[in-house]
C-alpha positions in Angstrom: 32.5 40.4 263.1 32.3 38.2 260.2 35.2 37.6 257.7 34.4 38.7 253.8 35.6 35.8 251.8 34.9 37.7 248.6 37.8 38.8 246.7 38.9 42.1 246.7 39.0 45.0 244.2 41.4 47.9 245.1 41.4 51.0 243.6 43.4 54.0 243.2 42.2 57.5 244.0 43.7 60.4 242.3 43.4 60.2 238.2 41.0 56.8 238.7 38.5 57.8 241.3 39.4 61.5 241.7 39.8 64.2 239.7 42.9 65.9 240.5 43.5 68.0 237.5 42.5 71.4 239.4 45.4 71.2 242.2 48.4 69.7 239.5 49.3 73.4 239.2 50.5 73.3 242.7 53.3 70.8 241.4 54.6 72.7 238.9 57.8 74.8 238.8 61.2 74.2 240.8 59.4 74.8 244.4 56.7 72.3 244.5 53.8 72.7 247.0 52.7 69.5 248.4 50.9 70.8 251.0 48.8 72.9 248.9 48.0 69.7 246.4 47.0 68.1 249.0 44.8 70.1 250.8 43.0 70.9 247.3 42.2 67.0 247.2 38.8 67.4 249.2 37.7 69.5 246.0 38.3 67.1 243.7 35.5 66.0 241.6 34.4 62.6 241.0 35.8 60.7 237.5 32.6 59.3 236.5 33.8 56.3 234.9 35.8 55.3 238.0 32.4 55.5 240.1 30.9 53.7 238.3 33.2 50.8 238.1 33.7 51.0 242.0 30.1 50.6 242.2 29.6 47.9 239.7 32.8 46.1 241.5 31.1 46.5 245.2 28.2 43.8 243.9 31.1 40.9 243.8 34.0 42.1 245.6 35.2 43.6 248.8 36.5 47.4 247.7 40.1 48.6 249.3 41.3 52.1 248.5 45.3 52.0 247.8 46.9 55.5 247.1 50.2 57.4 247.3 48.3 60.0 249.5 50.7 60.8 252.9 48.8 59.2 255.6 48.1 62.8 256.8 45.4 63.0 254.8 43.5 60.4 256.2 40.7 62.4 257.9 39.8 64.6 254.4 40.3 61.4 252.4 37.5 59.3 254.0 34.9 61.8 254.4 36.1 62.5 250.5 34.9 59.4 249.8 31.9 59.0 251.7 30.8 62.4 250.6 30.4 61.3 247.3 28.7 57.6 248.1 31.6 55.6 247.5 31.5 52.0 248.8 33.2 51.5 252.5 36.6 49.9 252.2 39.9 50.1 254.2 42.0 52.9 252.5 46.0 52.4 252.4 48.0 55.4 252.6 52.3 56.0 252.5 53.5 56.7 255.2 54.1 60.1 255.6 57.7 60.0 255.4 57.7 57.4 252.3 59.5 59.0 249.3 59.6 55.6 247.6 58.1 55.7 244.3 54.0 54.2 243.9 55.5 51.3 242.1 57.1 50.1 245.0 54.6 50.9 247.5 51.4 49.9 246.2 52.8 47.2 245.0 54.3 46.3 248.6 50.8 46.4 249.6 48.8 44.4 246.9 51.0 41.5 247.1 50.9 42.1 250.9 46.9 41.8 250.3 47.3 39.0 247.7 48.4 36.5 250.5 45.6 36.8 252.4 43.2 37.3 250.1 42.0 37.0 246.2 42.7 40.2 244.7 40.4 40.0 241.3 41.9 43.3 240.2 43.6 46.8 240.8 42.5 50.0 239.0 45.2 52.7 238.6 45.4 55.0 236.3 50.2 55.2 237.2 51.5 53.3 234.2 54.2 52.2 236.1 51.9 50.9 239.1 49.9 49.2 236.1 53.0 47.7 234.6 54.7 46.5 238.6 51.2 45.1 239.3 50.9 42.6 235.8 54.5 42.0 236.6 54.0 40.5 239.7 51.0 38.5 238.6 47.7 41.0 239.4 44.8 41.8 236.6 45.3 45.4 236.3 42.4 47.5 234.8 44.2 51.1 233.6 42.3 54.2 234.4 43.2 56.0 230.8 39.8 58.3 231.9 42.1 61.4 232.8 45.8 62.9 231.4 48.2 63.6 234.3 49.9 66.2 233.8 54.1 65.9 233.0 54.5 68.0 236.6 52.5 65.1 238.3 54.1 61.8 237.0 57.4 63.2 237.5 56.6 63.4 241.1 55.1 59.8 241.3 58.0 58.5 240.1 61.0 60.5 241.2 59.8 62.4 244.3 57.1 59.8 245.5 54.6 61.5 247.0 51.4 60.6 245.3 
């Protein structure tokens, strides 16, 4: 197995790569319902301009997947992405019993990355991932593409599931 010296470019799924707009219902009201959210993920359509920067990015750089996702969604996740011709690339996942919010976790794991390896840039459409991420020194490239809905950055930040 050879080692890829080229730097890496991690991207988000959900609002950069994915379209999640159809399941956000299930996070709205008192009861939320993760595991319908979830399991609506592997119907998500593809954001167009995220592809295409994914693509463009796979010519240069070694791609990495970093998302809030539970790691129980692993299996759906990757055939998510394959199914819609997305380059190959390791795909970091919470833990499934991480309530901390993105912020802290993706950024956990990017600076993890960032000693082993060049990161040229992460692409996240979470504001406060963005703003954590240029804090800490990474070139951040904002997914503005899609509009979460209020029901779905609440639960980013406060309930940290996504």
């Amino acid at each position: 197995m050879t080692h890829d010296a080229r730097p890496l470019a991690v991207f988000d799924l959900d609002g950069t790569l994915a379209d999640s707009g159809h399941r956000q219902h299930f996070l709205e009201g008192a009861r939320r319902d993760w595991s319908g959210f979830f399991a609506a993920a592997v119907d998500d359509p593809p954001l167009d301009e995220g592809v295409r920067l994914v693509l463009g990015s796979a010519a240069e750089c070694e791609i990495r997947y970093l998302t809030g996702r539970p790691e129980r969604c692993r299996r759906d996740t990757v055939a998510w992405l394959a199914e819609h011709g997305l380059p190959e690339g390791r795909v970091y996942m919470r833990r499934n019993d991480d309530r901390r919010p993105a912020r802290q976790t993706k950024l956990e794991i990017l600076k993890r990355l960032g000693r082993e390896r060049d990161v040229r840039m992460l692409v996240d459409d979470d504001e406060l991932v963005c703003d954590a991420a240029e804090q800490a020194g990474f070139t951040v490239v904002r997914a503005r593409w899609t509009v979460a809905s209020p029901s779905l950055k609440d639960a980013q930040e406060r309930e940290g599931r996504t």
